[in-house]
PyMOL Python script that loads the backbone (N, CA, C, O; Angstrom):
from pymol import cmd

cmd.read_pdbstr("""\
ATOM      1  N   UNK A   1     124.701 103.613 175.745  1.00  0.00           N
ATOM      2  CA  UNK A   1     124.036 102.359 175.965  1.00  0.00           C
ATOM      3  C   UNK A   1     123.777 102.210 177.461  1.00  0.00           C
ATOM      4  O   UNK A   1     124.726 102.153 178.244  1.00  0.00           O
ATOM      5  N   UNK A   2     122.293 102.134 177.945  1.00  0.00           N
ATOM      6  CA  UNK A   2     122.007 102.144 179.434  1.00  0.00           C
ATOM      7  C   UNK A   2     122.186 100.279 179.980  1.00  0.00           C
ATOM      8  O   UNK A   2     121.570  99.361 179.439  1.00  0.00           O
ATOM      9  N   UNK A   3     122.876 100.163 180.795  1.00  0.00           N
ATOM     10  CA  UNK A   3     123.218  98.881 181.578  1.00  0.00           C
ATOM     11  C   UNK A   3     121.722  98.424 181.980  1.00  0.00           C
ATOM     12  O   UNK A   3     120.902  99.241 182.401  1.00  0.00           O
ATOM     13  N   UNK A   4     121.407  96.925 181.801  1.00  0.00           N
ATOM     14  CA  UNK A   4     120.319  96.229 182.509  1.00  0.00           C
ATOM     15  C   UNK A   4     120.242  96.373 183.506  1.00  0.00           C
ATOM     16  O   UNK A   4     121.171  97.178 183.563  1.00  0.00           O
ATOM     17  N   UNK A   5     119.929  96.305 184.456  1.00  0.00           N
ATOM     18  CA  UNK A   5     119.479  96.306 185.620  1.00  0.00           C
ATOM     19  C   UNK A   5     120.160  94.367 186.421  1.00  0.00           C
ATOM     20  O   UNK A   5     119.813  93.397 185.747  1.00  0.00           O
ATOM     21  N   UNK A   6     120.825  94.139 187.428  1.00  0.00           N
ATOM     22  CA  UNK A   6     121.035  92.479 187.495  1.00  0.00           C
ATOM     23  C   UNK A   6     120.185  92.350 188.979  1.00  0.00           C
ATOM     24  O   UNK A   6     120.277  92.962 190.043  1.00  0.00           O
ATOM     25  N   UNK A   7     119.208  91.104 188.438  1.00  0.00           N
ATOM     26  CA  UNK A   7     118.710  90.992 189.748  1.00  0.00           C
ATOM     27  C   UNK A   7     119.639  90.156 190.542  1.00  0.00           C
ATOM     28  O   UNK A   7     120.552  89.520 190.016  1.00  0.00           O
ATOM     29  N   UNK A   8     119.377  90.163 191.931  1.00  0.00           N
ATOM     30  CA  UNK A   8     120.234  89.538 192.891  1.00  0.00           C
ATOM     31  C   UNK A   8     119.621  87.838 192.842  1.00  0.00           C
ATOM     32  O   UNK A   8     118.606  87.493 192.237  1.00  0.00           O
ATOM     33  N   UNK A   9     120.614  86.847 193.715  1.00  0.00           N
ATOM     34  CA  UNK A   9     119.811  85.432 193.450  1.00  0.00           C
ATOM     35  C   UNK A   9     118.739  85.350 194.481  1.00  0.00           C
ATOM     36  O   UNK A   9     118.230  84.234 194.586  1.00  0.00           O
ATOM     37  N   UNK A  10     118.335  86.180 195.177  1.00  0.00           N
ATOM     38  CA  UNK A  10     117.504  85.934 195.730  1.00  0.00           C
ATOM     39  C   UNK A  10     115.826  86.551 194.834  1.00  0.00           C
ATOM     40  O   UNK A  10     114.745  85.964 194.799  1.00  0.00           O
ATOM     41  N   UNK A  11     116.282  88.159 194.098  1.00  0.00           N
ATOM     42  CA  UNK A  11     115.144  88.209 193.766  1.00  0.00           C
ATOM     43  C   UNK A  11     114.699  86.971 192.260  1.00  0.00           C
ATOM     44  O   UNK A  11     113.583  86.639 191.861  1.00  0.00           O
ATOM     45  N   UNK A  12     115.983  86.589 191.787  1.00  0.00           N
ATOM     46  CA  UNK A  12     115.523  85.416 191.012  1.00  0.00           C
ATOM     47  C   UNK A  12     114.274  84.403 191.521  1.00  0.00           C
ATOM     48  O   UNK A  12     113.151  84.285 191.031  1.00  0.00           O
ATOM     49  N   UNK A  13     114.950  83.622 192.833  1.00  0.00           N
ATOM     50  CA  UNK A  13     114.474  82.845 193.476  1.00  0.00           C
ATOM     51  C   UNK A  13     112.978  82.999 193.412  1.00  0.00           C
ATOM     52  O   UNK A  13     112.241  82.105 192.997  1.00  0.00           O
ATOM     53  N   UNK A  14     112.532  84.251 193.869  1.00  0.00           N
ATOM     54  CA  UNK A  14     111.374  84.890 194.269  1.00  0.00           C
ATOM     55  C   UNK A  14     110.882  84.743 193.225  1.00  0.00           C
ATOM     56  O   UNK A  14     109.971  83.919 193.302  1.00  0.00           O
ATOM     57  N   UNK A  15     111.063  85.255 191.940  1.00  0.00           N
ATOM     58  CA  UNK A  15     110.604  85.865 191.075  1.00  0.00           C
ATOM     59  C   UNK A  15     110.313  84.521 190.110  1.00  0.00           C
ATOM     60  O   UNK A  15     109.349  84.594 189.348  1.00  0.00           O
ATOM     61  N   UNK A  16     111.386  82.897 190.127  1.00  0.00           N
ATOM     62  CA  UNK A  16     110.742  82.054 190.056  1.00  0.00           C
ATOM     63  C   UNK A  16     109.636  81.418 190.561  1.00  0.00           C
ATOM     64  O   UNK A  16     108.556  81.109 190.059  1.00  0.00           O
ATOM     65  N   UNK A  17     110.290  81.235 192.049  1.00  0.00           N
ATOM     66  CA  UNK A  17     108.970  81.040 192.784  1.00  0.00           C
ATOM     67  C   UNK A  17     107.390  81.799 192.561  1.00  0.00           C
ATOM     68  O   UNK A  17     106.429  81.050 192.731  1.00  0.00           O
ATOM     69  N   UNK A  18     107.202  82.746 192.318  1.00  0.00           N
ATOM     70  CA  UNK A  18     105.603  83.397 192.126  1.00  0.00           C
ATOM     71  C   UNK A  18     105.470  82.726 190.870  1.00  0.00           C
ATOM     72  O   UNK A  18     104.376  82.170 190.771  1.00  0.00           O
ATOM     73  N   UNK A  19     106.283  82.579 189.793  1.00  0.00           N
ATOM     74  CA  UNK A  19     106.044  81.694 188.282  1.00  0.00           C
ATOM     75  C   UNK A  19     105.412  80.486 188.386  1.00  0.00           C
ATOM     76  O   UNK A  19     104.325  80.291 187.841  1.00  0.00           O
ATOM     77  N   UNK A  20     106.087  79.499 189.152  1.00  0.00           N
ATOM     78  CA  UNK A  20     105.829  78.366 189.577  1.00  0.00           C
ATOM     79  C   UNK A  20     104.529  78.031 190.277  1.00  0.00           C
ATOM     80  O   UNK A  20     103.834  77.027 190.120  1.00  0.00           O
ATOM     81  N   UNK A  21     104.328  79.093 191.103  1.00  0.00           N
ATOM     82  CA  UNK A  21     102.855  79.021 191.905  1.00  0.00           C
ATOM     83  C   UNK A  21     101.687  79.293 191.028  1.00  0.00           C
ATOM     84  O   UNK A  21     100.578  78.787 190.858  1.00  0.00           O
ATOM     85  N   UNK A  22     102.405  80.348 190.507  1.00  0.00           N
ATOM     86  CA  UNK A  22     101.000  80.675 189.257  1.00  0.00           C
ATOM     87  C   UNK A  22     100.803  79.935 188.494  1.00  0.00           C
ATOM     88  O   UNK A  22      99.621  79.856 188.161  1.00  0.00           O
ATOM     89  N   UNK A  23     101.695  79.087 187.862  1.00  0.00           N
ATOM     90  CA  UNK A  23     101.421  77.522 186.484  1.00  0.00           C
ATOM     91  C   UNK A  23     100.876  76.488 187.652  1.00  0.00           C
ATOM     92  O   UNK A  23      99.804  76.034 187.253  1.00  0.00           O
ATOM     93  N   UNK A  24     101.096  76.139 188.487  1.00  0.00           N
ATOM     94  CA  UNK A  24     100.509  75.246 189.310  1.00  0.00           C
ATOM     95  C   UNK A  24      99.124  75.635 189.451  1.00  0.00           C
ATOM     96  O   UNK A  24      98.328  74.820 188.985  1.00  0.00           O
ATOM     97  N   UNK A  25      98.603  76.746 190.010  1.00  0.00           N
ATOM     98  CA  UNK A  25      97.657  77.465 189.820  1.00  0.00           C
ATOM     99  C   UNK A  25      96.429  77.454 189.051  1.00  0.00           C
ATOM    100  O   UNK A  25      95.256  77.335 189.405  1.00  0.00           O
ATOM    101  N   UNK A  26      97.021  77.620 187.814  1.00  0.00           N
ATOM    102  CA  UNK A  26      96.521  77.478 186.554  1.00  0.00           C
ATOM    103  C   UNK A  26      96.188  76.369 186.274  1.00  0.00           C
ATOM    104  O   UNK A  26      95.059  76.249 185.799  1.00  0.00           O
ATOM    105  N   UNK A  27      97.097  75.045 186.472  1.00  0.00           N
ATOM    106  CA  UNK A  27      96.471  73.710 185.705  1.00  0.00           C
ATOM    107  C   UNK A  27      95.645  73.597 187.429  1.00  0.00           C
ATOM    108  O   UNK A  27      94.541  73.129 187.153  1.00  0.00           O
ATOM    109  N   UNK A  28      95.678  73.738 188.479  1.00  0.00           N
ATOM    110  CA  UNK A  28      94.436  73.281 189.229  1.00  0.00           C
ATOM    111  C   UNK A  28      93.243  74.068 189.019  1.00  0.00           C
ATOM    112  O   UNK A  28      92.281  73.772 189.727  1.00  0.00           O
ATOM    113  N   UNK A  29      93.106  75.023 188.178  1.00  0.00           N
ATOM    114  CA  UNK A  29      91.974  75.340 187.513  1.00  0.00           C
ATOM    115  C   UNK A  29      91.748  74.779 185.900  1.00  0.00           C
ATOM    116  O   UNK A  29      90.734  74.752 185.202  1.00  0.00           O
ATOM    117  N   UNK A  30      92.572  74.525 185.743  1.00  0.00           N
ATOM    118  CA  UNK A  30      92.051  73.709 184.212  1.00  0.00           C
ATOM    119  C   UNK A  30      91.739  71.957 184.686  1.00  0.00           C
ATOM    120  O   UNK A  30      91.001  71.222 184.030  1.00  0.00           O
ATOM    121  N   UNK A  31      92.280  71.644 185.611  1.00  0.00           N
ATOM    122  CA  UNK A  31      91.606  70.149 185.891  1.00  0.00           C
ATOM    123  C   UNK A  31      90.978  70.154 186.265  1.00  0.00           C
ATOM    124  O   UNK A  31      90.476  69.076 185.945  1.00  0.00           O
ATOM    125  N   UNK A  32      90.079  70.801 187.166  1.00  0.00           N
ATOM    126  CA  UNK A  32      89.082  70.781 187.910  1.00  0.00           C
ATOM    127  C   UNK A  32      87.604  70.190 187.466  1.00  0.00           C
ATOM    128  O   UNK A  32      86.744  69.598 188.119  1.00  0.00           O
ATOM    129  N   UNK A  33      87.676  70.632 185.964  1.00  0.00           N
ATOM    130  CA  UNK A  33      86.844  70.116 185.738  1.00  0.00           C
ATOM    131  C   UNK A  33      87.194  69.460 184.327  1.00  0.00           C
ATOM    132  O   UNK A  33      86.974  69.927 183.210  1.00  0.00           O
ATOM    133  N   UNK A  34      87.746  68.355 184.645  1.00  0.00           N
ATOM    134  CA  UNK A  34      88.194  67.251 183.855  1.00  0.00           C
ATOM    135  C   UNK A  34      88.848  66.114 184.649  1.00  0.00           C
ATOM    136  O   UNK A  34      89.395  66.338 185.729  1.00  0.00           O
ATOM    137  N   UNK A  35      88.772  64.575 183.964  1.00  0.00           N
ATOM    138  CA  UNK A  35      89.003  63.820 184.342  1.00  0.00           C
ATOM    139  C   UNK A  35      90.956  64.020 184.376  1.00  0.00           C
ATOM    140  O   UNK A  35      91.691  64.201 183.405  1.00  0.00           O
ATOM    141  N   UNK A  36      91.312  63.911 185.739  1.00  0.00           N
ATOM    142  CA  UNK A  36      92.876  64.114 185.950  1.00  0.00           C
ATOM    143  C   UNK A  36      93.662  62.743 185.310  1.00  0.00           C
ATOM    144  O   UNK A  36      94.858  62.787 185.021  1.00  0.00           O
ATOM    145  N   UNK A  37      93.049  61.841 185.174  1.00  0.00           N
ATOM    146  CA  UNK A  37      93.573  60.413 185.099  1.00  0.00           C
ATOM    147  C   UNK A  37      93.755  60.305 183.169  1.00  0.00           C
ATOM    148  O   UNK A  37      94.684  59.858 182.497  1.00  0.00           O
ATOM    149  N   UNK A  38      92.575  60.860 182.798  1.00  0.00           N
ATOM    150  CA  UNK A  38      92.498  61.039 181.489  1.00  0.00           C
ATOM    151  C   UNK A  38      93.474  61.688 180.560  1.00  0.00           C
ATOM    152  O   UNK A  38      94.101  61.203 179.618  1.00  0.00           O
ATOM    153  N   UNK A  39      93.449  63.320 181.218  1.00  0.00           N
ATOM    154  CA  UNK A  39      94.814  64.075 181.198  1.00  0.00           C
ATOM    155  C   UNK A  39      96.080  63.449 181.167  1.00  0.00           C
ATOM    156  O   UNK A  39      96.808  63.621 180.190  1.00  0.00           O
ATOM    157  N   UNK A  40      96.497  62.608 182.300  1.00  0.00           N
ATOM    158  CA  UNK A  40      98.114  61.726 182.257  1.00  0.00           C
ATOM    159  C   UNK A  40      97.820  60.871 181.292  1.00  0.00           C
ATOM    160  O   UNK A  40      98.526  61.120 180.314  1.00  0.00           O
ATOM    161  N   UNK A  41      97.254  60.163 181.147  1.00  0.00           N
ATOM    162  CA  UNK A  41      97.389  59.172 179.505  1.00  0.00           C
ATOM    163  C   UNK A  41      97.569  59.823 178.857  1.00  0.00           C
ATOM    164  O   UNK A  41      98.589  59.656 178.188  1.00  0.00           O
ATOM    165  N   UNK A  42      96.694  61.057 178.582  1.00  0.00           N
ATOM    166  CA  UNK A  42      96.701  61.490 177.062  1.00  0.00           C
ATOM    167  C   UNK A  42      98.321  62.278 176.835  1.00  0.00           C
ATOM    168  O   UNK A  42      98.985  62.205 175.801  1.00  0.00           O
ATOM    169  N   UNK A  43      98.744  63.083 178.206  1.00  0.00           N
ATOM    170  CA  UNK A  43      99.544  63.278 177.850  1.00  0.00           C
ATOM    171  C   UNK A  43     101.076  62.750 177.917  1.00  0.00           C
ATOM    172  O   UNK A  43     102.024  63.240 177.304  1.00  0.00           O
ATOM    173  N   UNK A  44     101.110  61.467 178.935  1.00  0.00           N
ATOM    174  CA  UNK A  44     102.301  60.801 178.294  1.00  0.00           C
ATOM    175  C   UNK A  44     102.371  60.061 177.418  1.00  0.00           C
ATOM    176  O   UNK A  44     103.465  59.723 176.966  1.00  0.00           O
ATOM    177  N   UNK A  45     101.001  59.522 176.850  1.00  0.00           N
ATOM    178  CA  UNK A  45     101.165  58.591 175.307  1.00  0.00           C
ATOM    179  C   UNK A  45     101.924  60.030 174.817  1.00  0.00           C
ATOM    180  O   UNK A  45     103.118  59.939 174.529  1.00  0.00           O
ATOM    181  N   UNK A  46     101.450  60.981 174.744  1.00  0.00           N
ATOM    182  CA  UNK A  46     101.848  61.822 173.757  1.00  0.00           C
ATOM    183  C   UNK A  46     103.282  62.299 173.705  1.00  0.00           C
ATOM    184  O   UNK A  46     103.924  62.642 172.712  1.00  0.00           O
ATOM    185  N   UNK A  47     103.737  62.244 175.237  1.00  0.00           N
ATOM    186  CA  UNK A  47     105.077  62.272 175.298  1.00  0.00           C
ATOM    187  C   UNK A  47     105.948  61.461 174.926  1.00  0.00           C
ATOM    188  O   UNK A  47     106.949  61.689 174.246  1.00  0.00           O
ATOM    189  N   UNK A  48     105.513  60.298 175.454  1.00  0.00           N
ATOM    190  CA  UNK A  48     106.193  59.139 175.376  1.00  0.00           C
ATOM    191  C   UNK A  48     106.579  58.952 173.602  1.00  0.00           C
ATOM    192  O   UNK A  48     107.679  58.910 173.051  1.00  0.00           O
ATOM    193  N   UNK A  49     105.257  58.871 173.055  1.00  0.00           N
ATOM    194  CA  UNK A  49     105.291  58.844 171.323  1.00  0.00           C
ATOM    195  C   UNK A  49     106.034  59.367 170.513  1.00  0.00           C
ATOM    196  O   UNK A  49     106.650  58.912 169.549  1.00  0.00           O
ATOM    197  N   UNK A  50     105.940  60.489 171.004  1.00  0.00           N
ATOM    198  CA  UNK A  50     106.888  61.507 170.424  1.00  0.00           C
ATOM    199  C   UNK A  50     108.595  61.647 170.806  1.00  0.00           C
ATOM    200  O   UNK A  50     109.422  62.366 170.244  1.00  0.00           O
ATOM    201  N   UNK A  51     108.771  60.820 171.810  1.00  0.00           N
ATOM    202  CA  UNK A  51     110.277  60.697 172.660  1.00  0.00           C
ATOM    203  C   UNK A  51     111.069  60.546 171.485  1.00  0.00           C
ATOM    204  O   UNK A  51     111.902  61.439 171.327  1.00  0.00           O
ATOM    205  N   UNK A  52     111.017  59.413 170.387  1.00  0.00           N
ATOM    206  CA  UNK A  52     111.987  59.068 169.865  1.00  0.00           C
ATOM    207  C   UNK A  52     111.962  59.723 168.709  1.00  0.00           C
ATOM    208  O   UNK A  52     112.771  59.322 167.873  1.00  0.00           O
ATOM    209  N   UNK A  53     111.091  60.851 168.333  1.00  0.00           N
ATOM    210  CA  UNK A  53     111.087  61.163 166.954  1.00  0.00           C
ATOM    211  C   UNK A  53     112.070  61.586 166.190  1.00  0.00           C
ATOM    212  O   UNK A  53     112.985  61.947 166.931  1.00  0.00           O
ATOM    213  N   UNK A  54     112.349  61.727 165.060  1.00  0.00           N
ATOM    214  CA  UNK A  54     114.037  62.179 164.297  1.00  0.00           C
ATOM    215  C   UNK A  54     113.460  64.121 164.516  1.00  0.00           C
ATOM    216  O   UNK A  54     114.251  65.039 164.734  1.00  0.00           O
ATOM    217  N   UNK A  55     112.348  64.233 164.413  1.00  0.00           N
ATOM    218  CA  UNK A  55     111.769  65.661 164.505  1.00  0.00           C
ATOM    219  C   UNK A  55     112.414  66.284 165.430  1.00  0.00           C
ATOM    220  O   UNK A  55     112.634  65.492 166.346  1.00  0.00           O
ATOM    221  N   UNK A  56     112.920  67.541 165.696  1.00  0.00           N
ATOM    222  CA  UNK A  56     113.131  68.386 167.084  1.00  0.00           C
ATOM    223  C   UNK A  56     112.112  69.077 167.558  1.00  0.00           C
ATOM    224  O   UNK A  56     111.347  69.823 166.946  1.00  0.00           O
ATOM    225  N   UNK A  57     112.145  68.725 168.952  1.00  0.00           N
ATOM    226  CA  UNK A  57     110.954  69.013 170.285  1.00  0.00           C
ATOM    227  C   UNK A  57     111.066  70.088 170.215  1.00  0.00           C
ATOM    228  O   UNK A  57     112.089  70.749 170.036  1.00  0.00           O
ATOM    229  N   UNK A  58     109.580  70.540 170.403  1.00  0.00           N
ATOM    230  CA  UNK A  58     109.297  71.806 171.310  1.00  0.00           C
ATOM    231  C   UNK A  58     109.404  71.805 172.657  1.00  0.00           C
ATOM    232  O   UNK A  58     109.094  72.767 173.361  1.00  0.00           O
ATOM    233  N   UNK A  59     109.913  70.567 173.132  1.00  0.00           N
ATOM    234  CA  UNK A  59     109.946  70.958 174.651  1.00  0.00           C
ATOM    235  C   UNK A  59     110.759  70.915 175.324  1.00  0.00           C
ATOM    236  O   UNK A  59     111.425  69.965 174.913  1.00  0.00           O
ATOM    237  N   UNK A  60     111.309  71.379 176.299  1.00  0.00           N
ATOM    238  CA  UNK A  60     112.403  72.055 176.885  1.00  0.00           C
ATOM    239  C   UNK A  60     112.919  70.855 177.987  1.00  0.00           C
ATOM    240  O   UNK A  60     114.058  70.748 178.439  1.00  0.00           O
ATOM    241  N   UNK A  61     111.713  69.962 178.292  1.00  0.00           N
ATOM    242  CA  UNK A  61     112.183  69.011 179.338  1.00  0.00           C
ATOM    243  C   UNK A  61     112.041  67.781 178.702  1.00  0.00           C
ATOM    244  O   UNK A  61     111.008  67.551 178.073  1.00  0.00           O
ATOM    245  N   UNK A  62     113.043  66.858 178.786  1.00  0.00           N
ATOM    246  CA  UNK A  62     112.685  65.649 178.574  1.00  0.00           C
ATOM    247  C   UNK A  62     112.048  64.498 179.131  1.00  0.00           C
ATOM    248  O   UNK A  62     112.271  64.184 180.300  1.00  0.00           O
ATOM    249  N   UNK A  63     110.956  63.568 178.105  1.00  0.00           N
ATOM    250  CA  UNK A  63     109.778  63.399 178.095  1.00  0.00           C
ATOM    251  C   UNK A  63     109.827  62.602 179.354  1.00  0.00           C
ATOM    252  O   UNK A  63     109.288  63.014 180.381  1.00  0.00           O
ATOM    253  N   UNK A  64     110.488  61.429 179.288  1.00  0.00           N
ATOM    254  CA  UNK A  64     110.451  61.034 180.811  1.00  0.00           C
ATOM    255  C   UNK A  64     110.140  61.789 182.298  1.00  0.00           C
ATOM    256  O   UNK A  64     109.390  61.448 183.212  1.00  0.00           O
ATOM    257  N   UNK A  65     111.002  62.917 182.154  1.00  0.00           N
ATOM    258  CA  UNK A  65     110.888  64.085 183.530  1.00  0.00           C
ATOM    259  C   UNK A  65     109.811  64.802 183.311  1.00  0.00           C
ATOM    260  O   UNK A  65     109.257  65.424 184.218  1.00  0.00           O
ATOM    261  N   UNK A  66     109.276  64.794 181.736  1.00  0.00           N
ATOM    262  CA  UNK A  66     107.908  65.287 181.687  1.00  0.00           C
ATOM    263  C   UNK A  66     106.615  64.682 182.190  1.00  0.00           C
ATOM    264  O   UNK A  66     105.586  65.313 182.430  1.00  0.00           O
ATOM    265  N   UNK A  67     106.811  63.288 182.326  1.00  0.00           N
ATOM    266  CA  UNK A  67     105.817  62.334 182.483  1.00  0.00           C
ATOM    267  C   UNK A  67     106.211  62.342 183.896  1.00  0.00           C
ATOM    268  O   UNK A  67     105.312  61.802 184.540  1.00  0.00           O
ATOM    269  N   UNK A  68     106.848  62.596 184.396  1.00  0.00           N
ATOM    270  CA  UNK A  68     107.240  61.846 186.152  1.00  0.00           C
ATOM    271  C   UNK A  68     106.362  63.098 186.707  1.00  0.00           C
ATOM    272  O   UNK A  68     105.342  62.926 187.374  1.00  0.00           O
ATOM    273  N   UNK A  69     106.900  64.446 186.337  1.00  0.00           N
ATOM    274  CA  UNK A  69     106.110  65.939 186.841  1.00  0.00           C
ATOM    275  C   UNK A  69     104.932  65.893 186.410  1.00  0.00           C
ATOM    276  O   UNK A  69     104.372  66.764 187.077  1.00  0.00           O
ATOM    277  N   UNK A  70     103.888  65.281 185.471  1.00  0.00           N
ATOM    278  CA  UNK A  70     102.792  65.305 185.823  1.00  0.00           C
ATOM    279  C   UNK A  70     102.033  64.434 186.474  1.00  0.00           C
ATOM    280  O   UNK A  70     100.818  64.576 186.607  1.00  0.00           O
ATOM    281  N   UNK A  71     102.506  63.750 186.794  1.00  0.00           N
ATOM    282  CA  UNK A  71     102.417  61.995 187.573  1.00  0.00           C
ATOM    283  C   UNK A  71     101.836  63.301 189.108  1.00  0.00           C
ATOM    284  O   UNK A  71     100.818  63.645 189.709  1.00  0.00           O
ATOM    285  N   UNK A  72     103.323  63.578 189.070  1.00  0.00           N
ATOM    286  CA  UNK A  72     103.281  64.187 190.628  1.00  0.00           C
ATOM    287  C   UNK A  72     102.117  65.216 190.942  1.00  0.00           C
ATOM    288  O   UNK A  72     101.482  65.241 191.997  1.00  0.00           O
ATOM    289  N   UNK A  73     101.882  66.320 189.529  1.00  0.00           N
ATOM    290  CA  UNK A  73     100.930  67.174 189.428  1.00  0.00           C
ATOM    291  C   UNK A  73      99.368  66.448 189.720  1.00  0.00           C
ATOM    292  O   UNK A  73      98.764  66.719 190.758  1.00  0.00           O
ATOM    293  N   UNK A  74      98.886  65.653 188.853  1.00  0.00           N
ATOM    294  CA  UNK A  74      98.042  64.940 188.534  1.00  0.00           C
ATOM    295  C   UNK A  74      97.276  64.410 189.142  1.00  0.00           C
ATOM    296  O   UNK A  74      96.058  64.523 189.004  1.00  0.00           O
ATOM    297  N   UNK A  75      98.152  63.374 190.348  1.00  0.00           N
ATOM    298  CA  UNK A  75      97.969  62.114 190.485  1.00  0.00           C
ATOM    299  C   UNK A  75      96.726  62.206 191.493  1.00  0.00           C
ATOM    300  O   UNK A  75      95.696  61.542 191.615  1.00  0.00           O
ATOM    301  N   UNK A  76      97.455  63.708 192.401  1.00  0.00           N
ATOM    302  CA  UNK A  76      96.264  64.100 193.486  1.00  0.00           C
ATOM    303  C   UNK A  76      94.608  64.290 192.949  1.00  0.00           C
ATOM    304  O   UNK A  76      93.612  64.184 193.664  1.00  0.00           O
ATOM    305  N   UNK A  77      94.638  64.528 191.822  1.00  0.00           N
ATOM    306  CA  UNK A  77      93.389  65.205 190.958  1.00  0.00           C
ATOM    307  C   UNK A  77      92.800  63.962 190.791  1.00  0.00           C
ATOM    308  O   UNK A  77      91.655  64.034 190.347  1.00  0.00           O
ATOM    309  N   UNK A  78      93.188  62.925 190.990  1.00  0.00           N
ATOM    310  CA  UNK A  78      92.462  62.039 190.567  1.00  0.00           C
ATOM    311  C   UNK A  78      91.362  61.936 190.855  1.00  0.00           C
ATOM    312  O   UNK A  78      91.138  62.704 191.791  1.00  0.00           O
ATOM    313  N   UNK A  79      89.923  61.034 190.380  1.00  0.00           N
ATOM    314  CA  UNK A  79      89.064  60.870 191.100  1.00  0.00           C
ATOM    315  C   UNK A  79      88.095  62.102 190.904  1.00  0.00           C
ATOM    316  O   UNK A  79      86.971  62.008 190.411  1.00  0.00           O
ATOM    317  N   UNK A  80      88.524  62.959 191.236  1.00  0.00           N
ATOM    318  CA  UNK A  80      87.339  64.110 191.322  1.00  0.00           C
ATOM    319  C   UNK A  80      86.993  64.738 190.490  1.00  0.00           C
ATOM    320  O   UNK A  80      86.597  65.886 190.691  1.00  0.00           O
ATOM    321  N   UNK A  81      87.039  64.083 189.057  1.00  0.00           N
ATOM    322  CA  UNK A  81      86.074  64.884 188.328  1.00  0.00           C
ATOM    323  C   UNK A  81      85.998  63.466 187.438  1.00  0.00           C
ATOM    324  O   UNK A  81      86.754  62.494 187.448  1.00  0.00           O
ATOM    325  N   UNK A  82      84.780  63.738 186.663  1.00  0.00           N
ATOM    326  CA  UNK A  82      84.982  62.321 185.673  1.00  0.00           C
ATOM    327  C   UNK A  82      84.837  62.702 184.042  1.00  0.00           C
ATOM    328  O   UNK A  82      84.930  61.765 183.249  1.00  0.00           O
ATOM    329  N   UNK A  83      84.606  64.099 183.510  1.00  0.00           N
ATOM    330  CA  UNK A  83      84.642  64.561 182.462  1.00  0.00           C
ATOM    331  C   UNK A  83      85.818  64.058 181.965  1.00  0.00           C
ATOM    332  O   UNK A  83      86.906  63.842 182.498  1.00  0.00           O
ATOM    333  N   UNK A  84      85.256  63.858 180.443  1.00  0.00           N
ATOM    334  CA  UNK A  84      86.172  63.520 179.826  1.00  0.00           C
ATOM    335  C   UNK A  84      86.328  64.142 178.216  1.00  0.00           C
ATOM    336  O   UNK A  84      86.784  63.593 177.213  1.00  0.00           O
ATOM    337  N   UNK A  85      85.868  65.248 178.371  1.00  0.00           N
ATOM    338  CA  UNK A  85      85.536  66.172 177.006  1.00  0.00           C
ATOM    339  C   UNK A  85      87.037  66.557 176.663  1.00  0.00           C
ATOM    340  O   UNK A  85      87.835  67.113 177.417  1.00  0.00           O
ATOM    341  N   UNK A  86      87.208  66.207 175.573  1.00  0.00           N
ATOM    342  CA  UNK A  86      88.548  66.471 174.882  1.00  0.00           C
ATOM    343  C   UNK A  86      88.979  67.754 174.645  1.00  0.00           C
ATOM    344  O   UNK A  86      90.201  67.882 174.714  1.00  0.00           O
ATOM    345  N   UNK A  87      88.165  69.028 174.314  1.00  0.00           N
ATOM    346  CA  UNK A  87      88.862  69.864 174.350  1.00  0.00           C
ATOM    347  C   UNK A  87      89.320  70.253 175.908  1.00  0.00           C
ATOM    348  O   UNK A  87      90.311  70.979 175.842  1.00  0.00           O
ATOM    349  N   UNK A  88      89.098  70.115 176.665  1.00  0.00           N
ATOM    350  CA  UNK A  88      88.818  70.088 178.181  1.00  0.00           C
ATOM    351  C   UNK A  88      90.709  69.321 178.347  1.00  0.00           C
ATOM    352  O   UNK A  88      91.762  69.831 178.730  1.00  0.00           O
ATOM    353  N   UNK A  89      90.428  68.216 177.942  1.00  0.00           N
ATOM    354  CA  UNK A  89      91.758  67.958 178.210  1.00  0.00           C
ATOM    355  C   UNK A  89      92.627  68.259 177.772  1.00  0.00           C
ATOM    356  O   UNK A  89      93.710  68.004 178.298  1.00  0.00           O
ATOM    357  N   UNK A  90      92.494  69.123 176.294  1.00  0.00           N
ATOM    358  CA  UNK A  90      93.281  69.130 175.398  1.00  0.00           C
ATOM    359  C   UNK A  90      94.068  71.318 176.370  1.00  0.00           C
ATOM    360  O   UNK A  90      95.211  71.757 176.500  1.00  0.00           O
ATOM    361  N   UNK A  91      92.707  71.911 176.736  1.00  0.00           N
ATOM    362  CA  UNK A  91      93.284  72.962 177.511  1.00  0.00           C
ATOM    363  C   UNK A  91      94.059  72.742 178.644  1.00  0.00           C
ATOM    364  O   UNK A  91      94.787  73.652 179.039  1.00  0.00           O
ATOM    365  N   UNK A  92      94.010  71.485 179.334  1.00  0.00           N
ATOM    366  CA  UNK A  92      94.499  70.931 180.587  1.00  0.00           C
ATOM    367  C   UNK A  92      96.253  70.879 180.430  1.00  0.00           C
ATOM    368  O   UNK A  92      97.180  71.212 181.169  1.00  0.00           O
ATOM    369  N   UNK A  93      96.140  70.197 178.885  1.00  0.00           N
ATOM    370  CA  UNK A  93      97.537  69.664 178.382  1.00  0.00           C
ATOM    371  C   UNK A  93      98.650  71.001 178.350  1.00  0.00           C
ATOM    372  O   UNK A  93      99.778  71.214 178.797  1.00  0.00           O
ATOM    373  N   UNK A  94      97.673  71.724 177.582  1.00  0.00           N
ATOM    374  CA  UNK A  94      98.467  72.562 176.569  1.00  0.00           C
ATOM    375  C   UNK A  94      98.671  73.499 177.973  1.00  0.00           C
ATOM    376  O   UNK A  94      99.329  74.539 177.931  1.00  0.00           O
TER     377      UNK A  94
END
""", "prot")
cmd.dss("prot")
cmd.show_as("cartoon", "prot")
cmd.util.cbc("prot")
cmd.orient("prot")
């Protein structure tokens, strides 16, 4: 049986960090051309809605800290685009 390989905490760090840049990345190319303001409604009603369900989440963060991190993502986007085409937001979300 060949041993994994353990990364050190630094190449973690790193190796989060490029993750993080690249999803940031990514939704400033999926908002770009969509309304940013539109996006946060749609998706904290959706969070929010879903907070109390008896169902178990698919999501890993809870909805509150979900809604605060796109607040923060978002908030800058505002304004500069005014589309409001749903699948548009719906790729923004997801």
């Amino acid at each position: 049986m060949s041993a994994t390989p353990q990364l050190s905490t630094e190449q973690i760090a790193l190796k989060m960090s490029q993750s993080l840049a690249a999803a940031e990345a990514k939704l400033r190319t999926a908002v770009a051309s969509v309304d940013a303001a539109a996006v946060f409604s749609s998706y904290s009603l959706y969070r929010m809605a879903t907070m109390l369900s008896d169902q178990p989440s698919k999501h890993t963060r809870p909805a509150p800290a979900a809604v605060e991190l796109a607040a923060w993502l978002l908030y800058p986007e505002f304004g500069r685009s005014v589309s409001r085409n749903g699948e548009h937001i719906q790729a923004t979300i997801t």
